[in-house]
C-alpha positions as CSV (number, residue, x, y, z in Angstrom):
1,X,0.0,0.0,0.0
2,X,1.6,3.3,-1.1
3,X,1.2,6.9,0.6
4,X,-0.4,9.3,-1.1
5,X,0.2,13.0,-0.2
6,X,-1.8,16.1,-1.8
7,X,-0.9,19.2,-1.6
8,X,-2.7,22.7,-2.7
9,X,0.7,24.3,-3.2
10,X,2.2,24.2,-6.0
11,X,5.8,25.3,-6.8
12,X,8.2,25.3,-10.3
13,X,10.0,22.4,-9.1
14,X,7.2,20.4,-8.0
15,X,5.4,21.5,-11.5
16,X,8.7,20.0,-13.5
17,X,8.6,17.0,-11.0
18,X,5.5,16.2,-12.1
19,X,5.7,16.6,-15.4
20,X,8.4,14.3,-16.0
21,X,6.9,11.8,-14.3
22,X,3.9,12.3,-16.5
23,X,6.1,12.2,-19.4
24,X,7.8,8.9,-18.2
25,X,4.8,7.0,-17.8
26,X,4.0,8.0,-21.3
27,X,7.1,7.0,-22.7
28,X,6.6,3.8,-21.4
29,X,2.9,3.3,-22.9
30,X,4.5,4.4,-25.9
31,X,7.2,1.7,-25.8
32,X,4.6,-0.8,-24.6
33,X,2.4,-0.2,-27.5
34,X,5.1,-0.5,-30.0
35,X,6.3,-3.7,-28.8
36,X,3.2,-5.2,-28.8
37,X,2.4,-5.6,-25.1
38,X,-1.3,-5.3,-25.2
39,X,-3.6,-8.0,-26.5
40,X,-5.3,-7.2,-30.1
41,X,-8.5,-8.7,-31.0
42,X,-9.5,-9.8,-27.9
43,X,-12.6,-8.4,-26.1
44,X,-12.5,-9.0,-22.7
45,X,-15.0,-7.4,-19.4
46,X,-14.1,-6.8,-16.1
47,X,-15.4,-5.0,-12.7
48,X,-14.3,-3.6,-9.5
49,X,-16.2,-2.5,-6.9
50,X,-14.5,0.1,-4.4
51,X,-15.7,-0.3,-0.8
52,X,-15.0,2.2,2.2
53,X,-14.6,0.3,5.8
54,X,-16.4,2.0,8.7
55,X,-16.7,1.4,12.4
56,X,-20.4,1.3,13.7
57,X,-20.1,5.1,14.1
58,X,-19.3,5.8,10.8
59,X,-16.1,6.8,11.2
60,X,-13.4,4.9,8.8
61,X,-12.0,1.6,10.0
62,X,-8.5,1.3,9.1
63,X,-8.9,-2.6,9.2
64,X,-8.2,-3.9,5.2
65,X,-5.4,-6.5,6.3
66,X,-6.8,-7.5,8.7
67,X,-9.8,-8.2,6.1
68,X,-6.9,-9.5,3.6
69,X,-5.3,-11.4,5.9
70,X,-8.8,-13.5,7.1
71,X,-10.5,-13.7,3.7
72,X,-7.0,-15.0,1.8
73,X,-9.0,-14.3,-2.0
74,X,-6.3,-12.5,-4.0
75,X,-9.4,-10.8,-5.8
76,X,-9.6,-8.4,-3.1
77,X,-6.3,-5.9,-2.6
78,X,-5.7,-2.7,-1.2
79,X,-6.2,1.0,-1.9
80,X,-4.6,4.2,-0.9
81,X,-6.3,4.6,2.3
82,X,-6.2,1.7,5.2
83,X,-9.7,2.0,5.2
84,X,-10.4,1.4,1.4
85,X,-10.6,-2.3,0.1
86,X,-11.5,-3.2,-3.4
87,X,-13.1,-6.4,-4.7
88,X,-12.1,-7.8,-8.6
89,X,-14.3,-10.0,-10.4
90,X,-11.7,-12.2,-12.6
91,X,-11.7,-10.8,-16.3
92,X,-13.4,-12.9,-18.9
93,X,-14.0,-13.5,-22.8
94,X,-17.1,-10.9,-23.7
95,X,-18.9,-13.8,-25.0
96,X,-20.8,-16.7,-24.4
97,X,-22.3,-17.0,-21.4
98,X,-19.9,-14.9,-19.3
99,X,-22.3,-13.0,-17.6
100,X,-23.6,-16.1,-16.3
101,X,-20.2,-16.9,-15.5
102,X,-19.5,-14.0,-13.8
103,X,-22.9,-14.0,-11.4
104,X,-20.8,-17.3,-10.5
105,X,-17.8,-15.9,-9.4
């Protein structure tokens, strides 16, 4: 789980930070792409569903590992916070009965 921090400040060095990082990451889809990384004529569905943990007052629960930890299904993982915990249903063929298949899963 990685830290996130936000600021409203913004300086030049931060700015040109940021932008190379930007740049970097698009460098690499760009090197990705032309290397053939990503399937082609495959059409394929998927889902997530984000979930936010709270205490019976409401309040966030910081408790995803211990979640993890007890339900052991590597279609569940992390988010930014310690209170955010987000379910994957397994990507499938968009064909068929996969919507079928998917209520299964």
């Amino acid at each position: 789980m990685g830290d996130k921090q936000v600021s409203m400040e913004s300086d030049e060095g931060r700015m040109r930070q940021f932008t190379r990082a930007v740049l970097n990451d698009l460098q690499a889809l760009e090197k990705m792409l032309a290397v053939g990384q990503f399937e082609d004529g495959v059409l394929r569905i998927g889902a997530e569903q984000e979930m936010f943990l709270v205490d019976s007052s409401m309040h966030p629960a910081p408790i995803v590992l211990q979640i993890l930890e007890k339900a052991a299904d590597v279609r569940l993982t992390t988010e930014i916070g310690r209170f955010n915990i987000e379910a994957n249903l397994t990507p499938l063929d968009f064909s068929g009965n996969c919507l079928s298949a998917w209520k299964m899963n």
